[in-house]
C-alpha positions in Angstrom: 94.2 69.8 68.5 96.5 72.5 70.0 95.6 73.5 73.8 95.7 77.7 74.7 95.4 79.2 77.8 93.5 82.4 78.4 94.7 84.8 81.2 91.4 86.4 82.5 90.5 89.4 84.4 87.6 90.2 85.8 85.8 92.9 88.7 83.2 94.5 89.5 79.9 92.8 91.4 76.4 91.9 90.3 74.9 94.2 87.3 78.2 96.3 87.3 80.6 93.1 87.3 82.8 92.6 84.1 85.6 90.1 82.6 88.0 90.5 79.7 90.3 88.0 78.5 93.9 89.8 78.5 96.0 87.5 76.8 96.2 83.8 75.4 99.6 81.8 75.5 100.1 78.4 74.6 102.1 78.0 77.5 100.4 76.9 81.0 104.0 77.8 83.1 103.6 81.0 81.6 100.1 81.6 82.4 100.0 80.3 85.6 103.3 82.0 86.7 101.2 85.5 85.0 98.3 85.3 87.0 100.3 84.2 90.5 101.8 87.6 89.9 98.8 89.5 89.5 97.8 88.1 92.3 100.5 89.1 94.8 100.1 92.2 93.3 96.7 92.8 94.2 97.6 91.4 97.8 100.2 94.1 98.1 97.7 96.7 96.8 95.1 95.4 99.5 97.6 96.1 102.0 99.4 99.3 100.6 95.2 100.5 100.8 95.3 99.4 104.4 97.6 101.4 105.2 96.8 104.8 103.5 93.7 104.6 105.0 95.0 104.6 108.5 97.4 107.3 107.3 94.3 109.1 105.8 92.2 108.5 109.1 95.5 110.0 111.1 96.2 113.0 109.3 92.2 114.0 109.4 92.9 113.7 113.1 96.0 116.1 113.3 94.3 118.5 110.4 91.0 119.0 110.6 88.8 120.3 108.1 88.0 124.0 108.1 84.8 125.6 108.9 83.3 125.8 105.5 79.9 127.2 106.8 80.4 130.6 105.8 77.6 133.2 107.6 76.5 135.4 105.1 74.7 138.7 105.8 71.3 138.6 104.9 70.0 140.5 101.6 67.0 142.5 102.1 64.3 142.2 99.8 61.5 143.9 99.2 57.8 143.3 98.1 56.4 144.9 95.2 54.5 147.5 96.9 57.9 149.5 98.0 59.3 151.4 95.3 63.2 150.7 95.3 65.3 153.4 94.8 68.7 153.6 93.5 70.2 153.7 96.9 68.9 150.6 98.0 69.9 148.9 95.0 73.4 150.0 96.1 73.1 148.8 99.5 72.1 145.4 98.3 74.6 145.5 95.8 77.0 146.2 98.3 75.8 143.1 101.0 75.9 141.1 97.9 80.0 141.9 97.0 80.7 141.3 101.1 78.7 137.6 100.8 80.9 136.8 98.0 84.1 138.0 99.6 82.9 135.6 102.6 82.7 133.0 100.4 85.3 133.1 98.6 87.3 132.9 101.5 86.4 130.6 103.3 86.0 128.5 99.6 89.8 129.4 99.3 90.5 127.8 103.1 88.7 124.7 101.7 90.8 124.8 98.7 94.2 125.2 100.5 93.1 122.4 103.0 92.8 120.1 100.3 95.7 120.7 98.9 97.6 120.2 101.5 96.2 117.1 101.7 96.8 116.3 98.8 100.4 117.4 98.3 101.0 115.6 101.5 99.0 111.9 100.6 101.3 112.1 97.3 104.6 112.5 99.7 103.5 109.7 101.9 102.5 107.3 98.8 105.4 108.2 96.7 108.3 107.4 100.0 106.3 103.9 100.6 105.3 102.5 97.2 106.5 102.3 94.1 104.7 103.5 90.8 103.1 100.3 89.9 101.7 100.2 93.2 101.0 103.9 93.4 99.0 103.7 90.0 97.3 100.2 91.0 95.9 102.1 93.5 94.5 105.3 91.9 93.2 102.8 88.9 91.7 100.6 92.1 93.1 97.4 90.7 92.9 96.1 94.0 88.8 95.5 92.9 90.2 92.8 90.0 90.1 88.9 90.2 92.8 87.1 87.5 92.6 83.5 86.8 93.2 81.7 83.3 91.4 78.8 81.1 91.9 76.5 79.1 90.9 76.6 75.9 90.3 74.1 72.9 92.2 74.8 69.2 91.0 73.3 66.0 93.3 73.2 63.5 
């Protein structure tokens, strides 16, 4: 009977939680030494998460968010009784175009905001971590538990 070893990974909690077996070696040094690295790798991710979110939390600070409540003017309406003419047409038309200018700019504020932030989170991660930590972080590795068995051959 030859002995294997399945490296394990596994995440989630309760009716979302999962596990996968990754890989199967016949070698227990090799396994072990695997998921040891996977491990310190989640610990750095843990602590590389840490720390953008105290970055996160400080830039919010310095840059705000925009006013995004945008006060439109109000369309007038009319009940059926009132015969609408052309002219009024036009002057809802008209308060209608100037709403949508509003909100289009202050949509466009939002936008530029958030790209800032963007542009500005991907500086910060990209001078601290490297890629593997960078794209452990965006795939929220960080949320995975690695461990490996020992499995049973018959020949």
């Amino acid at each position: 009977m030859k002995q294997l070893y399945a490296i394990i990974e596994s995440g989630g909690s309760y009716e979302d939680s999962w596990e996968s077996v990754r890989f199967v070696t016949d070698d227990e040094a090799k396994a072990e030494a695997y998921v040891d690295k996977k491990i310190k790798m989640i610990d750095s991710l843990g602590e590389a998460r840490k720390a953008f979110n105290a970055w996160s939390l400080a830039w919010h600070k310095r840059n705000p968010q925009p006013n995004t409540r945008c006060h439109r003017k109000p369309v007038r309406k009319w009940p059926s009784t009132v015969m609408v003419t052309e002219e009024m047409r036009q002057a809802r038309r008209l308060i209608e175009a100037e709403n949508n200018e509003i909100q289009q700019q202050f949509q466009q504020e939002h936008k530029d905001w958030l790209k800032r932030r963007a542009d500005e989170s991907d500086k910060w991660l990209t001078e601290n971590y490297s890629e593997e930590i960078r794209q452990g972080l965006k795939e929220e590795l960080d949320n995975t538990h690695w461990t490996w068995q020992l499995v049973e051959w018959l020949e």
